[in-house]
C-alpha angles and dihedrals in degrees: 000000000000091000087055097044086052101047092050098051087039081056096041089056091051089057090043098055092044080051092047095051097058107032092168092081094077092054104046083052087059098055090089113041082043091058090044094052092048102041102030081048095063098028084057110032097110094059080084089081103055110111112272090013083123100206140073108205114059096201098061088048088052109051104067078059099053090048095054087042088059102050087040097064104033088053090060098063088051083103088061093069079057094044084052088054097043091058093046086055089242093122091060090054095046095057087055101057124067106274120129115246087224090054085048084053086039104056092037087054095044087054091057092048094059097048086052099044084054093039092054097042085055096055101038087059083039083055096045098048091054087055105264108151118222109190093181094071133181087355097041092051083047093062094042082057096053094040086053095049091044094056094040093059097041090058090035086060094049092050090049092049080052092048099051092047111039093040086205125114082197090049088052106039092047085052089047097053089036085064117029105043089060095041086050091061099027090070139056090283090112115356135050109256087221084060088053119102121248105275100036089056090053085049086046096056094064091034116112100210085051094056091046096049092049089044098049092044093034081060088047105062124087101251093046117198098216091184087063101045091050094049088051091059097035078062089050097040083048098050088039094062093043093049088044081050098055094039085054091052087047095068089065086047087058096037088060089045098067 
């Protein structure tokens, strides 16, 4: 167990000083969702006053949604840092050392998990400071964290089992864009569910950024069902371990392949 703790956190600086040489990264991740959150914010803003919308500021309602956008899509491109390996030739040496496959998931997750703690920390104050209200407070924005986290590294495993596999940065980001923009609207980020129509609201209801976006708003309001919240992210740690299962299994696959 100690050889796995510390090849995982050998594997997870490796990604962090990778992380820590180019910055920027983070920031050029967050264009988007910024200009989402900005534009989609005042676009939108009236839908508030359909009836059932319940709320009356559609900024607060958005933001949950933006942060778990965001983790959701830069965590699907997480399989493009083993296709670069891959092609250098690291990833070969590296099954070949010591080093445990689990520790080479590990490192690569906790990576993620850093960039989205820091992503969603980022649009939750960007929210704030357009005027967006979260009653929940400290511990609100904390499970919106976590929802957000849990839902990162279950899609980051699933792009490194498909990098590992397909080999391709053209497989993977046609894949990428093929899943997550659907799942994103196909869930509670920018619309109510009750406004779905039928059949989106019964995909909805299985669907995992759906469960991340309603957790993390449902923490932020001011009468909090913890109950709820804590079902919703039972669902994400559950599916998390069995995605960082499969991406781990992937790296045998790939092992035999070559």
């Amino acid at each position: 167990m100690t050889t796995a703790v510390a090849h995982s956190w050998y594997m997870t600086l490796r990604s962090l000083r990778a992380l820590l040489r180019q910055p920027a990264y983070v920031a050029v991740t967050l264009v988007q969702p910024v200009i989402w959150l900005l534009l989609f914010g005042a676009l939108f803003k009236r839908v508030v006053d359909i009836p059932g919308f319940g709320t009356s500021s559609y900024v607060t309602f958005l933001t949950p949604g933006i942060a778990v956008m965001t983790a959701l899509f830069s965590s699907g491109w997480s399989g493009m840092a083993f296709i670069e390996d891959i092609d250098r030739g690291v990833l070969d040496r590296f099954l070949v050392s010591p080093v445990r496959r689990s520790a080479m998931m590990a490192g690569s997750l906790a990576y993620g998990a850093v960039s989205n703690i820091v992503q969603t920390l980022i649009i939750i104050l960007l929210g704030l400071a357009i005027g967006a209200h979260f009653d929940g407070g400290v511990p609100g924005a904390a499970a919106l964290v976590v929802a957000a986290v849990l839902l990162g590294t279950a899609v980051a495993s699933l792009s490194n089992a498909l990098g590992l596999l397909a080999r391709q940065r053209e497989t993977l980001i046609g894949a990428t864009q093929f899943v997550v923009l659907p799942l994103t609207f196909l869930s509670a980020g920018l619309m109510q569910t009750g406004l779905m129509p039928g059949w989106m609201q019964g995909i909805a209801r299985y669907n995992p950024v759906n469960w991340a976006v309603e957790a993390g708003r449902e923490a932020l309001d001011a009468s909090v069902d913890w109950s709820f919240v804590g079902a919703r992210i039972g669902g994400l740690l559950a599916l998390t371990i069995v995605c960082a299962w499969l991406g781990t299994k992937a790296f045998r696959d790939y092992q035999r392949s070559v």
